[in-house]
C-alpha positions in Angstrom: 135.5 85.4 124.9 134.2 88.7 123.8 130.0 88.4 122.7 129.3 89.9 119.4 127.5 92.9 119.5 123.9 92.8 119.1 122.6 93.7 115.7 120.3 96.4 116.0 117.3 94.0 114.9 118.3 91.9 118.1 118.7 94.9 120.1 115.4 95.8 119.6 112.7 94.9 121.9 108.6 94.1 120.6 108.0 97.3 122.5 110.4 99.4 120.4 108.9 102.4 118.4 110.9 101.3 115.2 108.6 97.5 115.9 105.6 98.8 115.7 103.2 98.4 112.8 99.7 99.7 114.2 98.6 103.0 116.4 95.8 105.4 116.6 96.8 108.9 115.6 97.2 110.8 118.8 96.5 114.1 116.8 93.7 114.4 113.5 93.9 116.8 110.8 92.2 119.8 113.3 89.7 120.2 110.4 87.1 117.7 111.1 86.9 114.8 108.5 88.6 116.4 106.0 91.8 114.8 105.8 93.2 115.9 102.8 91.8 112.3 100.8 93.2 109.4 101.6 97.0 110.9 100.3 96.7 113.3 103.2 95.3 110.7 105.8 98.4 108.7 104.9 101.1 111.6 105.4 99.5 112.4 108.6 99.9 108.8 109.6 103.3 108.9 108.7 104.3 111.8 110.4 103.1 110.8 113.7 105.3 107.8 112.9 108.5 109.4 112.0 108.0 111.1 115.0 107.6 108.0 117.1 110.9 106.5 115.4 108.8 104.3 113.2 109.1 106.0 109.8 111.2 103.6 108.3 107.8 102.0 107.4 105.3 102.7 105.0 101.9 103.6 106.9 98.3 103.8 105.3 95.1 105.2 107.1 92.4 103.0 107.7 89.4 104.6 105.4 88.0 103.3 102.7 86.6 105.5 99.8 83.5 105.8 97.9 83.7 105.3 94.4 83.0 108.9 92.7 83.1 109.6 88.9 85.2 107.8 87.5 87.2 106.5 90.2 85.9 103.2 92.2 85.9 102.6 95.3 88.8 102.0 98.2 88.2 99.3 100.6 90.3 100.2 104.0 91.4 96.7 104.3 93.2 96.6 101.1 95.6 99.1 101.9 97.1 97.9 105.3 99.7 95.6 104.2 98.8 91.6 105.4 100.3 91.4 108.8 100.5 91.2 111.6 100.3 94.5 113.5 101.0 95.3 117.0 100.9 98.6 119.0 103.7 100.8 120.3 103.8 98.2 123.6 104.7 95.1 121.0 101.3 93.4 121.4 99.8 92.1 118.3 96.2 93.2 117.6 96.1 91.1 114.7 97.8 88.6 112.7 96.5 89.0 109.5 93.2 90.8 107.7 90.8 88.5 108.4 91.6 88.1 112.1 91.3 91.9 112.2 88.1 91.8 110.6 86.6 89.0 113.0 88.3 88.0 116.7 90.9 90.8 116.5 92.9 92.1 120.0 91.4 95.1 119.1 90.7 97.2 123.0 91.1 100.2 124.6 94.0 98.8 126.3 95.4 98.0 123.3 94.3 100.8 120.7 97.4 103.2 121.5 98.4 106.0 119.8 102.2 106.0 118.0 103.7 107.4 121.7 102.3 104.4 123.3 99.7 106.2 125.0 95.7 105.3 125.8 92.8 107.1 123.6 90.2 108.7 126.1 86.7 106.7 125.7 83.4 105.8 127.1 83.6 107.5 130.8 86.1 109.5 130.3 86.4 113.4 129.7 86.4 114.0 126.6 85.0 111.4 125.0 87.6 110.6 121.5 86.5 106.8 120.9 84.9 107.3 117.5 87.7 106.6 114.9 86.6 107.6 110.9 87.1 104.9 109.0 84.5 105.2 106.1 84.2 101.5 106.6 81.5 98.5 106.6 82.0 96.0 109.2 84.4 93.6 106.8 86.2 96.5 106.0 84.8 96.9 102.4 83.6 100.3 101.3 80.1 101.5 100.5 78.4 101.6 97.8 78.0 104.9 96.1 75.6 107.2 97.0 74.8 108.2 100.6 78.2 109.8 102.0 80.0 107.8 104.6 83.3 109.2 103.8 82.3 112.8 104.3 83.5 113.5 100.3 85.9 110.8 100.1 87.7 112.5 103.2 87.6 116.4 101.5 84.6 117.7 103.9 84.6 120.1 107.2 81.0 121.5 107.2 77.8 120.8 108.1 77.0 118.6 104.6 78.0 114.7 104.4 78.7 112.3 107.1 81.7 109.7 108.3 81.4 106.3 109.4 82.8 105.7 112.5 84.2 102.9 114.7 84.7 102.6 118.4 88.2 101.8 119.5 87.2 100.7 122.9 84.9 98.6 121.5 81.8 100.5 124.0 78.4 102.2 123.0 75.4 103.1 124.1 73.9 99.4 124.3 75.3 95.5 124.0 74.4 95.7 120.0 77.4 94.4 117.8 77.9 97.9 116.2 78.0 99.5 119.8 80.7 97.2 119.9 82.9 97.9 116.5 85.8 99.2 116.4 85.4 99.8 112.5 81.5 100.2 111.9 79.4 101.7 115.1 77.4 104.7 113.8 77.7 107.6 111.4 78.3 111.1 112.5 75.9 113.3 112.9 75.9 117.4 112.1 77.8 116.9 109.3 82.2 116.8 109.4 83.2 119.1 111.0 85.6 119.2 114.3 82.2 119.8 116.4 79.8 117.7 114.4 82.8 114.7 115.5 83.0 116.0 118.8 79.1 115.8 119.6 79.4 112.2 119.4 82.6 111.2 120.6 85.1 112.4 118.4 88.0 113.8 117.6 88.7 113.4 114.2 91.4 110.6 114.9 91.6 107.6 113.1 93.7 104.4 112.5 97.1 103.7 110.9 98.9 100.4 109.5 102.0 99.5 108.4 102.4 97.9 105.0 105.1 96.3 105.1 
């Protein structure tokens, strides 16, 4: 007797490109913080995916907004879909948004980029652990006023600031925000490609899958 040919969902393994629903950018925009908004964070995030063999999903950035004018605020963890994600290698980092926003899987080891591959960090040269994410610790954003979004994700100079997370979870000290992958510290210098550099940066940041 003759099996049936796999479906292509079977033929998949957790590991596949097409599987997964979480990476770090492996690229940013080249122009510091300024992203484009949130519109152009997201069309980055799913260009790196299509290129991966995951574009058959729709991926948001992880960055919240600040509200401005008349538009209110974006909180980053309303605009990743519910879960659960896992990385290019097919292990889940979460299962839903309140795991990721307490006992998540959330590690260097873990924290790829869309090709599967490890973000430099703490230790190593150079330094690209900060991730912008805009974001207070439950994901929420903040409240108007101070910039923590470097203009909402529109800024490259030396005005306005990001908030920034550490993906491998390491910092100067044992603090908790030393140890954040979504809220450690702001930049400093301003938003620009070498103000994110001077502190660990590269201007990458995190994607989700929605659905």
């Amino acid at each position: 007797m003759i099996p049936a040919p796999l479906s292509s969902a079977q033929a998949q393994s957790p590991g596949s490109p097409a599987n997964m629903t979480f990476f770090v950018t492996s690229i940013g925009s080249g122009k510091g913080a300024d992203l484009g908004g949130l519109e152009g964070a997201d069309r980055h995030c799913q260009t790196l995916a299509q290129a991966a063999g995951a574009g058959g999903k729709t991926w948001h950035a992880y960055l919240s907004t600040q509200a401005a004018g008349s538009a209110p605020a974006v909180n980053a963890r309303d605009r990743i879909g519910r879960g659960p994600w896992q990385n290019a290698k097919g292990v889940v980092i979460a299962k839903d948004v309140a795991e990721l926003h307490a006992t998540n899987n959330l590690t260097k080891e873990t924290a790829l980029t869309e090709k599967g591959e490890v973000v430099k960090g703490r230790g190593d040269t150079p330094n690209t652990h900060d991730m912008l994410t805009g974001s207070q610790p439950d994901g929420t954003a903040f409240p108007a006023g101070e910039d923590r979004t470097c203009g909402n994700w529109t800024k490259n100079g030396t005005e306005g600031a990001a908030m920034l997370g550490h993906h491998d979870r390491m910092g100067l000290d044992e603090q908790p925000p030393a140890k954040s992958w979504n809220s450690s510290h702001s930049s400093r210098g301003g938003c620009s490609q070498d103000a994110l550099k001077s502190t660990g940066g590269g201007g990458l940041f995190y994607c989700f899958a929605t659905n």
